[in-house]
C-alpha positions as CSV (number, residue, x, y, z in Angstrom):
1,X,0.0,0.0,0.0
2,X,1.5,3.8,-0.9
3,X,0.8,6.6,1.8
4,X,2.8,10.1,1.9
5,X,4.3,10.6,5.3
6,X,6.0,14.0,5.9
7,X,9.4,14.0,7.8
8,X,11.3,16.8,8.7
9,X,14.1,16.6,6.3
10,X,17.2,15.5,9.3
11,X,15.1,12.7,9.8
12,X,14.9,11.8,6.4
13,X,18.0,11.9,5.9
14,X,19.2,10.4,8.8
15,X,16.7,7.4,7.9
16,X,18.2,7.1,4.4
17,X,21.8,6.8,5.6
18,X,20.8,4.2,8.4
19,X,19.1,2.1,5.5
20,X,22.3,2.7,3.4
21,X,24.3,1.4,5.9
22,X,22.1,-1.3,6.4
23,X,22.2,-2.5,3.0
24,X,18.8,-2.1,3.1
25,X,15.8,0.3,1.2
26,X,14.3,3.2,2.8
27,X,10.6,1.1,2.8
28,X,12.1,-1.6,4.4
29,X,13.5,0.4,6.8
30,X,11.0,2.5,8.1
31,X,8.9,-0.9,7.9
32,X,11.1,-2.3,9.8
33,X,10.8,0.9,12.4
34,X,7.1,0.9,12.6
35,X,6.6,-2.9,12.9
36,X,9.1,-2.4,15.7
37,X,6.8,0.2,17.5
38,X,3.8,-1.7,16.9
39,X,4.8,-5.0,17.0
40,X,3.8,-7.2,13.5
41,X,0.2,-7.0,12.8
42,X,0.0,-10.4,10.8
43,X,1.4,-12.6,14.4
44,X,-1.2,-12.2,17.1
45,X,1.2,-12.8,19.6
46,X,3.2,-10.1,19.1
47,X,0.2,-7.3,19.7
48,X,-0.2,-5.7,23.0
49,X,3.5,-6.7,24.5
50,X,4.3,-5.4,27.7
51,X,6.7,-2.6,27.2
52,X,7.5,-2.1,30.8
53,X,10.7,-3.3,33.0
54,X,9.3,-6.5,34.5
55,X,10.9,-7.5,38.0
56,X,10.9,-11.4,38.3
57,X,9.7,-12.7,41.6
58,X,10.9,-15.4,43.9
59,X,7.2,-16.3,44.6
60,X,5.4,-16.1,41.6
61,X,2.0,-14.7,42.1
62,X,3.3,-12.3,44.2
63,X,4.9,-8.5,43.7
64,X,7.2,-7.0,46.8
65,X,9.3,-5.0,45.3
66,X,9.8,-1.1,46.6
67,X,11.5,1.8,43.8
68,X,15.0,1.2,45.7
69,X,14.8,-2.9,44.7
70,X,13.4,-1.4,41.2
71,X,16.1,0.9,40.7
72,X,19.0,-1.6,41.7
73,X,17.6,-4.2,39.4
74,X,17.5,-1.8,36.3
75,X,21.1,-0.9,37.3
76,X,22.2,-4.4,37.6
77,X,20.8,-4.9,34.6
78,X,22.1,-1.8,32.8
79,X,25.3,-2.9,34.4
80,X,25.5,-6.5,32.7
81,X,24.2,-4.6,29.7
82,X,27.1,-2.4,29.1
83,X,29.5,-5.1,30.8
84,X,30.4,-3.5,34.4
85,X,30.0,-6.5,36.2
């Protein structure tokens, strides 16, 4: 299907170079991009995914967990992330 979207020219261009250096086309792309926001359409399993930090629990069923555990887990995780164990 063909739409007209308007960007504001640095993000076009900035899009086109990213595809480029993808080796890929500007459709597939910013297809690519929106599927990625909206999760695909054609697999059911993919629509309304939980975009939220979850915190595991040790009894499932259960959530105890204050902002001071939330924020250490995110930094542990952001931690193993970047590779500062």
């Amino acid at each position: 299907m063909r739409t007209t979207v308007h960007l504001p020219t640095e993000v076009l261009r900035a899009a086109k170079a990213e595809a480029a250096a993808r080796g890929e086309t500007l459709k597939e792309f910013l297809t690519r991009a929106v599927v990625h926001e909206l999760g695909d359409p054609s697999h059911p399993a993919t629509r309304g995914r939980v975009r939220l930090p979850l915190v595991g629990s040790s009894r499932p069923g259960t959530v105890d967990v204050s902002n001071a555990g939330i924020e250490a887990i995110l930094a542990a995780e952001d931690a193993e992330k970047h590779g500062n164990h």
